[in-house]
Backbone bond lengths (Angstrom), bond angles and torsions (degrees), N, CA, C in turn:
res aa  C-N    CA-C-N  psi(-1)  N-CA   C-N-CA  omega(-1)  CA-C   N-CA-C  phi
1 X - - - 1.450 - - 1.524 111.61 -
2 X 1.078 125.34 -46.60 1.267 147.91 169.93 1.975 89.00 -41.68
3 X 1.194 113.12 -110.09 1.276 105.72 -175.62 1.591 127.14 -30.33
4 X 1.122 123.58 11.32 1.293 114.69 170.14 1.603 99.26 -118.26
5 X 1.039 134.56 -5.48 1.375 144.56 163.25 1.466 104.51 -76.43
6 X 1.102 117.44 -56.43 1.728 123.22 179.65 1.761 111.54 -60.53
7 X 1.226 99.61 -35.59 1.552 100.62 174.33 1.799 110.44 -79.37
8 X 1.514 119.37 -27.07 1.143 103.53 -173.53 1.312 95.95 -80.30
9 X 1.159 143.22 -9.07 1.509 148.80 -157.83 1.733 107.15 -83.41
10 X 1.476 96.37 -38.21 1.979 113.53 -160.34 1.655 82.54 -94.91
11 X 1.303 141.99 -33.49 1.148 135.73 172.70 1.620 125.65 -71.32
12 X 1.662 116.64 -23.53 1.208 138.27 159.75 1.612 103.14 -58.61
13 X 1.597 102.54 -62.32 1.387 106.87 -160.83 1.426 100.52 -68.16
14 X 1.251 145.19 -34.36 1.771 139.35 170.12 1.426 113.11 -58.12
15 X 1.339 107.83 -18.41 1.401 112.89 -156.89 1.665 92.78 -83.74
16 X 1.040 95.52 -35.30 1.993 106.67 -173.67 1.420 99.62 -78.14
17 X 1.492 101.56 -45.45 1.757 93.15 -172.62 1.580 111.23 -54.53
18 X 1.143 124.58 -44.38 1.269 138.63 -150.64 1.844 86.55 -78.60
19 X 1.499 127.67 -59.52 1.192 93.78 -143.90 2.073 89.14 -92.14
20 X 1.145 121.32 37.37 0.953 95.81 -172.91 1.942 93.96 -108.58
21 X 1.235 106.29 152.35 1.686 117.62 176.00 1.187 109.97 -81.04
22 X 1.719 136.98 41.85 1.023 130.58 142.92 1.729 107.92 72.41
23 X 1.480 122.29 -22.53 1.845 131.37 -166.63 1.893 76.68 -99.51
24 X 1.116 130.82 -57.45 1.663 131.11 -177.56 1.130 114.35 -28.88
25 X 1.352 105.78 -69.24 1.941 123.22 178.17 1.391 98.01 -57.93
26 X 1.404 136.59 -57.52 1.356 127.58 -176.94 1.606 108.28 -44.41
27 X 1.319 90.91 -74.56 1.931 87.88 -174.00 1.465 124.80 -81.89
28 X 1.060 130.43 16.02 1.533 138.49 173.23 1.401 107.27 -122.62
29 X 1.340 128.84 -15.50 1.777 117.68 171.29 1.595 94.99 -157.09
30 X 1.376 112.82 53.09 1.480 107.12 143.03 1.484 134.21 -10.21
31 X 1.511 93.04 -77.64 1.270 110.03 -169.06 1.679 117.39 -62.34
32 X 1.470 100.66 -34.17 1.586 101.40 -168.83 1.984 94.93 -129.40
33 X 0.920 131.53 32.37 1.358 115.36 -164.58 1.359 113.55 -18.35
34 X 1.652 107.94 -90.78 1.231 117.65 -159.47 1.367 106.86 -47.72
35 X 1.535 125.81 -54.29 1.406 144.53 -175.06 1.557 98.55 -29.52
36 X 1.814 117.76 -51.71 1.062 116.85 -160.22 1.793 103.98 -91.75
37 X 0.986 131.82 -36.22 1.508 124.23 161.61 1.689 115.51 -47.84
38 X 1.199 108.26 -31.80 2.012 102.41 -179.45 1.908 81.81 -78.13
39 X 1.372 124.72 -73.17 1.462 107.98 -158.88 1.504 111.51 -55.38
40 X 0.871 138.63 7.66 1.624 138.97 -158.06 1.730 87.26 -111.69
41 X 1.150 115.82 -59.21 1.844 131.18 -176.49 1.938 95.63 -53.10
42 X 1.624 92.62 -57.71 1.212 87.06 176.37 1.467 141.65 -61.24
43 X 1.568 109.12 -21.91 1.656 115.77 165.04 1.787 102.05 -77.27
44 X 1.068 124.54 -16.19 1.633 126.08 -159.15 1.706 77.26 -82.73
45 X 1.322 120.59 -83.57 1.156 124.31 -163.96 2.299 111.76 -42.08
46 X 0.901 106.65 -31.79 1.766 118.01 -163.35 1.863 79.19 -83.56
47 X 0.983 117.56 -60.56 1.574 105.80 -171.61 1.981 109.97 -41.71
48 X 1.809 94.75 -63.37 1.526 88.66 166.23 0.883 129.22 6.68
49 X 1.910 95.17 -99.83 1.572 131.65 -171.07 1.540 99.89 -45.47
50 X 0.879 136.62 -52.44 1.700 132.51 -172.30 1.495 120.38 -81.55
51 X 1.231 105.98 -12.54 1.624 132.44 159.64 2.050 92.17 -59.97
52 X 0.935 95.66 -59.00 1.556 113.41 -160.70 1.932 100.11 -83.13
53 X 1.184 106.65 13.84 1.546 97.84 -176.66 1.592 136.50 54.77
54 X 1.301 85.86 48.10 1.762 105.42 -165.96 1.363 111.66 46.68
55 X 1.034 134.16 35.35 1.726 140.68 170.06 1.446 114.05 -96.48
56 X 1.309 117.93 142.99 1.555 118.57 142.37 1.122 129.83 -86.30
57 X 1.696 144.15 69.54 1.206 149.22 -164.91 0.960 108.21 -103.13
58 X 1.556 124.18 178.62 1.420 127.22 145.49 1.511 140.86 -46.46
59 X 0.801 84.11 -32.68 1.879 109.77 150.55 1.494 96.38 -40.43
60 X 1.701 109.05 -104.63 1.446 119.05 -151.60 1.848 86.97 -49.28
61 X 0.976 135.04 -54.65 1.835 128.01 -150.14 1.543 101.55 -60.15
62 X 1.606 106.69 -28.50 2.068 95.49 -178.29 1.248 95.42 -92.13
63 X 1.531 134.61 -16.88 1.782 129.38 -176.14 1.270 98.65 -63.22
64 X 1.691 118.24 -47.46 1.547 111.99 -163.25 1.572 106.40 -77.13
65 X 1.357 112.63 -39.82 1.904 129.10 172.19 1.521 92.99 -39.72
66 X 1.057 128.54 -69.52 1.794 139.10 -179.31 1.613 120.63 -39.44
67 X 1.562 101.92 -53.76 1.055 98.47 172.17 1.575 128.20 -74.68
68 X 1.667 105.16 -52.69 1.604 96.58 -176.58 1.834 109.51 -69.49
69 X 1.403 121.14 -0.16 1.355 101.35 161.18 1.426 114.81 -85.17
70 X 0.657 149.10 -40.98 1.979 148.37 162.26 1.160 88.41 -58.16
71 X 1.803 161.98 -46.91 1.290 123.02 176.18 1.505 116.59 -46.16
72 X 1.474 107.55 -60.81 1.444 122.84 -176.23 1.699 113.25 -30.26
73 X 1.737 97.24 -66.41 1.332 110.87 178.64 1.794 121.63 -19.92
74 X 1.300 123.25 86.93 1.495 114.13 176.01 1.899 127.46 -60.23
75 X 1.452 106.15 1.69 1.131 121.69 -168.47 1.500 105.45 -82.28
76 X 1.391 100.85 -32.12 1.669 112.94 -157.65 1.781 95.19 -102.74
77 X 1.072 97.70 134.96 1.643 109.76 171.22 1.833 121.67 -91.78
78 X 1.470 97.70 8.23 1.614 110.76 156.66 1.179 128.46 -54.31
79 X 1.408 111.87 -23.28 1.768 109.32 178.89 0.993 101.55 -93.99
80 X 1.335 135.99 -38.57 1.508 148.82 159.31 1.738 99.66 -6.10
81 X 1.261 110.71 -76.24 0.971 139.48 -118.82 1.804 100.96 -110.58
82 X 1.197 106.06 -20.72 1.413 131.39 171.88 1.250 97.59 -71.09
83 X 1.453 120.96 -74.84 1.458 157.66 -163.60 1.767 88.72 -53.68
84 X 0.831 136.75 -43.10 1.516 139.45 -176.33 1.683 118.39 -92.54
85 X 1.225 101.30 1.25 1.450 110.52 167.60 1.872 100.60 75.67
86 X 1.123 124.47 -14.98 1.736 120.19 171.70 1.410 110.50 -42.72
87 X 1.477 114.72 -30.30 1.811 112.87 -174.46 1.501 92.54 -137.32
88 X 1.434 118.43 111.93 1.325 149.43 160.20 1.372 103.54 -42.22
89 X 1.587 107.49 127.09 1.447 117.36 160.96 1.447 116.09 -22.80
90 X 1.634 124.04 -62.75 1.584 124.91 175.61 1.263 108.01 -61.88
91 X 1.237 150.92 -62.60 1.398 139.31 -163.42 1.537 108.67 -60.24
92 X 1.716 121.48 -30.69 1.284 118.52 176.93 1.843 106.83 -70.67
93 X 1.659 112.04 -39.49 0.999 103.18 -167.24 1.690 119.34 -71.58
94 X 1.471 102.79 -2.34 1.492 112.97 -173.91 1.373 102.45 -85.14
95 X 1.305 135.66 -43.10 1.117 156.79 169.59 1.923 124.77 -2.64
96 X 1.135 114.49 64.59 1.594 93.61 -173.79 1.657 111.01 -63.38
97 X 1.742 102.87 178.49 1.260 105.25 161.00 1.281 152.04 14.66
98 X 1.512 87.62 -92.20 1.679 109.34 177.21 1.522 113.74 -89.74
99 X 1.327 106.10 -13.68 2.002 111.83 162.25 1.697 110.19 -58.67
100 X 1.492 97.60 -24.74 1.498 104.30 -167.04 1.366 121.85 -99.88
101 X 1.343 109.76 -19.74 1.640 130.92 177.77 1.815 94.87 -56.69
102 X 1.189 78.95 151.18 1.524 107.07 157.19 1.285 125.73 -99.10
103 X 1.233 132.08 136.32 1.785 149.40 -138.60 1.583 73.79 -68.98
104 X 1.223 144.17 -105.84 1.147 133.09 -143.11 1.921 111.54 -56.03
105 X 0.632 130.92 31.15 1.824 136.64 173.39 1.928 101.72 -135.49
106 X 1.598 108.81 -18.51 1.784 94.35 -179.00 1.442 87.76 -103.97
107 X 1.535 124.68 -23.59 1.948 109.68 167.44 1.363 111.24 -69.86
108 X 1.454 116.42 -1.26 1.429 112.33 -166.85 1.655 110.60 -89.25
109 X 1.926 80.93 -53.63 1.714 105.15 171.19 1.410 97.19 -51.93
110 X 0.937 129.26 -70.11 1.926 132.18 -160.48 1.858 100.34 -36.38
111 X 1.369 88.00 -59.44 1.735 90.08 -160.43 2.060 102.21 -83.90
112 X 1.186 110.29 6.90 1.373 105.62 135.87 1.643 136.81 -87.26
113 X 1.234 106.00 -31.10 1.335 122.53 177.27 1.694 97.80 -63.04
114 X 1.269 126.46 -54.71 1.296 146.42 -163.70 1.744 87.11 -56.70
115 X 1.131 117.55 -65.33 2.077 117.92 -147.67 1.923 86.64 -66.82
116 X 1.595 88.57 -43.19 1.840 77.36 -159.66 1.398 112.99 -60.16
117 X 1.855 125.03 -24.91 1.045 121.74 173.98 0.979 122.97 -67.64
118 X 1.565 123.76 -34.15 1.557 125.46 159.48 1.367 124.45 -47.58
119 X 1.507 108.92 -48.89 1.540 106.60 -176.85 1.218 122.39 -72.74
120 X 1.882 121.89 -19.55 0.959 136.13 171.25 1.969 102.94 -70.94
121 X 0.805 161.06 -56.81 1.093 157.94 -162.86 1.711 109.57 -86.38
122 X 1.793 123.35 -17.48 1.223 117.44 140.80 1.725 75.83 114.94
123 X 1.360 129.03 40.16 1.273 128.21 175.64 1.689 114.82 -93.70
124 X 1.189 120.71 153.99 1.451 110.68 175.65 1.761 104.81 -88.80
125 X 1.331 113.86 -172.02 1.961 115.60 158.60 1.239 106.28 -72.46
126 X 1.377 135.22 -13.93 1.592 103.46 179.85 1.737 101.43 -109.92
127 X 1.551 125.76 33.98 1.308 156.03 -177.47 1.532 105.84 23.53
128 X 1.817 111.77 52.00 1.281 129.52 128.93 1.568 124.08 -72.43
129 X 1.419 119.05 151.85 1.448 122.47 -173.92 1.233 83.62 -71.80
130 X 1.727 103.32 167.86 1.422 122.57 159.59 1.366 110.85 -100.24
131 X 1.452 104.48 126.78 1.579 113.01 158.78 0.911 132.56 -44.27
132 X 2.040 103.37 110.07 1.767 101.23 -176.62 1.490 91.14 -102.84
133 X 1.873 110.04 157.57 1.256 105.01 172.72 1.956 103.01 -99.67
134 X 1.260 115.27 88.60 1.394 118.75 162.20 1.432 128.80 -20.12
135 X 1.506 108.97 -31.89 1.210 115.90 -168.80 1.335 108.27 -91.24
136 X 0.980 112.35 -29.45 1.831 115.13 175.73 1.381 100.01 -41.85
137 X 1.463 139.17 -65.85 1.201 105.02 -161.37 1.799 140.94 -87.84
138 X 1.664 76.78 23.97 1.822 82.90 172.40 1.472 106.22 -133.32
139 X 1.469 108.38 44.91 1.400 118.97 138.76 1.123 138.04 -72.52
């Protein structure tokens, strides 16, 4: 168990390294850079696990999958912003999904969520029904 905690930890900590521009680590951990990106990964990851009730489930393995992909993500200014201490290891680690999206990917998600519910209920784009002919089947 232990080693799969340590691995989500070294995968946290790449995840930061990678999206950070190198000017972050300079001026936010001078003193200790690297030192402070592994303990920073390492509070990200410990929030998790206790998010998750001290378990290793499926839970914690898609929480950590969730997070270090939106770290990675260069689109999103969440790592930014992580990386600068503005959003605390716990508030990131609480974080679902769409807490984590970036405004253009949750207008994206929305107005997918939106068509499929229309098409699922048999709506057109201007969210009039579509004309069924009833009578067809008692011809």
């Amino acid at each position: 168990m232990e080693s799969v905690r340590r691995k989500s930890q070294d995968l946290l900590h790449k995840a930061l390294f990678e999206s950070n521009n190198n000017d972050i680590v300079t001026t936010q951990t001078e003193e200790g850079g690297e030192d402070n990106l592994q303990a920073l990964a390492k509070s990200i990851e410990n929030a998790i696990y206790e998010l998750n009730d001290g378990e290793i489930n499926n839970g914690y393995k898609e929480s950590i999958r969730s997070h270090i992909l939106n770290l990675k993500d260069r689109q999103n200014p969440l790592s930014q912003r992580v990386l600068t201490g503005e959003v605390d290891p716990m508030e990131f680690a609480s974080m679902d999904s769409a807490e984590m999206a970036t405004a253009d990917r949750r207008q994206s998600n929305e107005q997918l969520r939106r068509n499929s519910l229309q098409a699922s209920m048999g709506y057109t784009m201007d969210n009039r029904p579509r004309h069924r002919d009833l009578e067809q089947g008692n011809a």
